[in-house]
C-alpha positions in Angstrom: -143.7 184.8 31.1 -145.6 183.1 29.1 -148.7 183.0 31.4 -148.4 186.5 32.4 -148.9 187.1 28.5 -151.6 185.1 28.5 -153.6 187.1 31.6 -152.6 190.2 30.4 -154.1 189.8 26.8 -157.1 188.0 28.4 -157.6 190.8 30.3 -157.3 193.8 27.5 -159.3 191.8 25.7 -162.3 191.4 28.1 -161.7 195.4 28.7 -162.0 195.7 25.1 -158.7 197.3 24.5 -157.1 195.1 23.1 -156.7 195.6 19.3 -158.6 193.1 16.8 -155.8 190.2 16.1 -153.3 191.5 18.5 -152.0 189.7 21.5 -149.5 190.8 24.1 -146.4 188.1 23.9 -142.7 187.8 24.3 -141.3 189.9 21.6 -138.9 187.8 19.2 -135.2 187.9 18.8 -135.6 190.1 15.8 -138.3 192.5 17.2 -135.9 193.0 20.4 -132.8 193.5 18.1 -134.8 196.2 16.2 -136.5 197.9 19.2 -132.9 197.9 21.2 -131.8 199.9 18.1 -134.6 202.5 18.7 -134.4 203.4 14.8 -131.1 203.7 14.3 -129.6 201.9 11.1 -126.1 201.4 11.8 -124.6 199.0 13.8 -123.5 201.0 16.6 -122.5 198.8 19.8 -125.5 200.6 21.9 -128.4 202.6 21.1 -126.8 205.9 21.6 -123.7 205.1 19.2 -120.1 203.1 19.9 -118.8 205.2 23.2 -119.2 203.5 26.2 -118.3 206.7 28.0 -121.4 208.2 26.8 -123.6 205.3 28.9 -123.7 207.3 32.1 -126.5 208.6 33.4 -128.3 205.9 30.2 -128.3 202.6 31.7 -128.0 200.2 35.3 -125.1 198.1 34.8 -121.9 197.1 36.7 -120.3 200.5 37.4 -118.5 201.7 40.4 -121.6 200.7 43.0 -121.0 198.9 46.2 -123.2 196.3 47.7 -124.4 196.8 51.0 -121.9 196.4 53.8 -119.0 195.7 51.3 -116.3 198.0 50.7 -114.6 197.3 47.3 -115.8 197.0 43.6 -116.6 193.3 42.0 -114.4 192.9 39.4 -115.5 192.7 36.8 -116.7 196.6 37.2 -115.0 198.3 34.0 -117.1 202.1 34.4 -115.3 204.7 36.5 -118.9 206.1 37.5 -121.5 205.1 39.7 -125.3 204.2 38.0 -126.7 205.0 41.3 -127.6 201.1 42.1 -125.9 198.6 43.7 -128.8 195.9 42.1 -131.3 196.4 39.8 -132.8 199.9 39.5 -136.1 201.2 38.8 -137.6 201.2 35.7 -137.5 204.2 33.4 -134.8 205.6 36.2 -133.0 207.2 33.9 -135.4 209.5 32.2 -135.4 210.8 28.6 -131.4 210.4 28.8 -132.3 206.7 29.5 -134.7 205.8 26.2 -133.8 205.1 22.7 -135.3 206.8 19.6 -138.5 204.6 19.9 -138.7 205.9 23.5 -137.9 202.6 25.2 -136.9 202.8 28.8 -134.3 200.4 29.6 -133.2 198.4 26.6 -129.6 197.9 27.7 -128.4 196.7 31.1 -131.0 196.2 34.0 -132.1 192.4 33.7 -131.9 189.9 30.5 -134.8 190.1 28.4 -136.2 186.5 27.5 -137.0 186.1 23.9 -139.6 183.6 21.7 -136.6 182.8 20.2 -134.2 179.4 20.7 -131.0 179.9 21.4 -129.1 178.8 17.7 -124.8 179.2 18.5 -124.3 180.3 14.9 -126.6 183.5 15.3 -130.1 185.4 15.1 -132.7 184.6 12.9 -134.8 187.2 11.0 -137.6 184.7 11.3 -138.8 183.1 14.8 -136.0 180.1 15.6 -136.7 176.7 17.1 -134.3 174.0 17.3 -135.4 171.1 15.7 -136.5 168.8 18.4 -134.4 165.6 16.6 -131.3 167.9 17.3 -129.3 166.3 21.1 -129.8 169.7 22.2 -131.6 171.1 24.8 -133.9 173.9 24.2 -132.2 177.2 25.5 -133.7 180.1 25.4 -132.9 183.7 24.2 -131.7 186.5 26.5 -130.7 189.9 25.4 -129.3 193.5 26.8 -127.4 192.8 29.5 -128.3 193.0 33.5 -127.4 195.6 36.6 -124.5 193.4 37.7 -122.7 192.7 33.9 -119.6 193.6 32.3 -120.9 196.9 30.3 -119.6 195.0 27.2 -122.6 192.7 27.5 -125.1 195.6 27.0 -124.8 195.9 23.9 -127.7 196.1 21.4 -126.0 192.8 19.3 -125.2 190.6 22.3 -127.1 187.6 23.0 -127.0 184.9 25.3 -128.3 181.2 25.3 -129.8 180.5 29.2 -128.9 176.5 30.0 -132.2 175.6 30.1 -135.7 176.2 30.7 -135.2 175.7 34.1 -132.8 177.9 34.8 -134.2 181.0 37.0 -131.8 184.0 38.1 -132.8 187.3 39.9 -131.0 189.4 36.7 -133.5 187.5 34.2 -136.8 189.2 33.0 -139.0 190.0 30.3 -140.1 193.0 28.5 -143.8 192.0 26.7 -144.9 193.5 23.4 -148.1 193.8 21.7 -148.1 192.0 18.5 -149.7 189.2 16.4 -149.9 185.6 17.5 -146.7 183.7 17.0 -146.2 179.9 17.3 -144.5 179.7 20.9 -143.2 175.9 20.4 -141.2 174.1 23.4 -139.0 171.5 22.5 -138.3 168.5 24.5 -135.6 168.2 26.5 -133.2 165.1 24.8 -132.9 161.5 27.6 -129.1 160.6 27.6 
């Protein structure tokens, strides 16, 4: 992720596109929260408002869709309607039903989007967070909105998730880049027993 930023503002920048002072980077927790929202100042559960009901035809997440070859539901299926995809689908799918009030395709459900961010248990940080490397902790990342094969509840704008380390890799984990300043992208080391 990290090294796709990299490439990607190296090569803006060598095009000489790339804003003065700006690089393209993982947004953090706080810039994802905010975009998710798409401008909205409540704290409605999603992007659209509180119904759930409302989602369809808005977002790829566990509905009604059967895998291939498999007749029944996985269970953890709580929509009574299809999104159209078994898996993950494409990106901006959805249309203008599918974006926020910022215009952002696909902030809820389709794959967890990595943040700079740590992953702190007692909550999100207006500022960057990084665990303090003394901590026994192992550095866990940020995830946010949800993937294609999640309970709906986990799509909400103000659910976050701690991957087990930065090891971990999973087909319904990705990464949504933004164009920003520089931020301090620390790694922390992982704790010997």
């Amino acid at each position: 992720m990290k090294a796709f930023c990299a490439w990607l503002t190296k090569k803006e920048r060598a095009a000489g596109t790339l804003p003065e002072g700006l690089i393209y980077r993982l947004p953090t927790e706080a810039e994802w929260a905010y975009a998710c929202r798409g401008g909205r100042k409540d704290s409605s559960y999603f992007w659209w408002g509180n119904d759930l009901n409302d989602a369809k035809g808005r977002l790829n997440i566990s509905g009604i869709d059967f895998l291939p070859n498999a007749d029944y539901v996985w269970p953890g299926a709580k929509l009574i309607w299809s999104d159209g995809y078994p898996m993950v689908s494409p990106v901006d799918h959805y249309g203008e039903r599918g974006r926020n009030g910022f215009g952002l395709a696909d902030m809820c459900g389709g794959v967890w989007e990595f943040t700079l961010d740590h992953f702190d248990p007692k909550g999100g940080h207006e500022d960057v967070y990084y665990a303090d490397a003394k901590q026994r902790t192992v550095w866990r990342p940020v995830c946010r909105g949800g993937n294609f094969y999640d309970v709906p509840g986990n799509a909400r704008c103000a659910v976050r998730l701690g991957i087990s380390s930065v090891t971990y890799s999973d087909t319904r984990d990705g990464f949504r880049v933004c164009l920003g300043v520089a931020r301090e992208s620390k790694s922390v080391p992982v704790p010997s027993n």
